[in-house]
N, C-alpha and C positions, 0 to 999 in steps of 0.2 A: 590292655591290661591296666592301663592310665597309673595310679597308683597305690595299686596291687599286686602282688607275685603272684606268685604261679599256684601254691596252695591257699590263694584266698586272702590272705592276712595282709595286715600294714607292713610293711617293710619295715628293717628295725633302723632305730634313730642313729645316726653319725656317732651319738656319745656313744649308742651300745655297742657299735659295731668296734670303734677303737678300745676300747674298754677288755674286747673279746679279743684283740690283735694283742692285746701288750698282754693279758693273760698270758696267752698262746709262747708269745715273745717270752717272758718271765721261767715259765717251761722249760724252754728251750736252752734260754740258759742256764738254769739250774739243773739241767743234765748234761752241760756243756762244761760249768766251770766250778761247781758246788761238789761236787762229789768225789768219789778218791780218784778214781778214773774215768776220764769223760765218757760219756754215753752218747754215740750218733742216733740219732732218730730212725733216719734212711730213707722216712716215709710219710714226712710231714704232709700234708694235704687236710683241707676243710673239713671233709667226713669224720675226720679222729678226733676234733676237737669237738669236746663236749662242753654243753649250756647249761651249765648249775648259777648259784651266788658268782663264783669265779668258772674263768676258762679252765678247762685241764684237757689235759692231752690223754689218748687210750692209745689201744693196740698196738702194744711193744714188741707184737712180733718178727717186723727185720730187724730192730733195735740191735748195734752192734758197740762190742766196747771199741774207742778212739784207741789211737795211737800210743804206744809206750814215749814216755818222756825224751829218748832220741832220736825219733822217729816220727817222720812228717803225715804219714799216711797210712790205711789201711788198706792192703790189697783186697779186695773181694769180688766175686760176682756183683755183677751189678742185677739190684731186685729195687723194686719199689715202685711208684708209679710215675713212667715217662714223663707224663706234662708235669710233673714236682721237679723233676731230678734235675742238678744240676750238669749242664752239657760236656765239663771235666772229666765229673766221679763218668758217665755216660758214656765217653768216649775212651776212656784209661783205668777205669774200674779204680780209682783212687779215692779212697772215701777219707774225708774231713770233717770237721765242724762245720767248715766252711758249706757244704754239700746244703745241711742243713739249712742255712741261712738263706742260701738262693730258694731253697724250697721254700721258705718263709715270706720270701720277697713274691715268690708264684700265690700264695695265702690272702696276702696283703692286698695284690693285685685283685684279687676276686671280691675280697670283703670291698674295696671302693668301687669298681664296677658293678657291682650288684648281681 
């Protein structure tokens, strides 16, 4: 493949690919901490993030509302896709902001390994 991917093209440059991470990141918190009540993703992963001028995020379909203000967690089924999810929300159906973030950090991982 030498220094090619897989569809052919140059692999995109370090700038673009941080560029598309803090996007992604910016998202995230603006449906984490901008809004009246926070919005979990549930379902971060590379595929949802769309390539325009700016990164944005799609398909809000597990998107779940966060927690009421005395309350640490949301109980739910756990949905979304395993290699994202983080091993808590996973193991105890406990969804967070936090859930989110580890997903973010599973994103991140992939944007620098390529």
């Amino acid at each position: 493949m030498g220094m090619f991917n897989v569809a052919g093209s140059l692999p995109l440059p370090w700038s673009t690919r941080m560029k598309i991470a803090c996007g992604a990141a910016e998202g995230l918190a603006f449906l984490h901490e901008e809004v009246e009540r926070p919005i979990i993703y549930r379902d971060f992963k590379t595929s949802f993030v769309l390539l325009d001028a700016n990164a944005k995020l799609s398909d809000f379909g597990l998107a779940k509302d966060g927690p009421e203000e005395a309350k640490t967690h949301v109980s739910t089924r756990v949905m979304g896709t395993y290699g994202y999810a983080a091993p808590e929300y996973v193991m105890t159906g406990h969804l967070t902001s936090k859930s989110d973030v580890y997903s973010s950090g599973e994103v991140l991982l992939e944007k620098l390994t390529g």
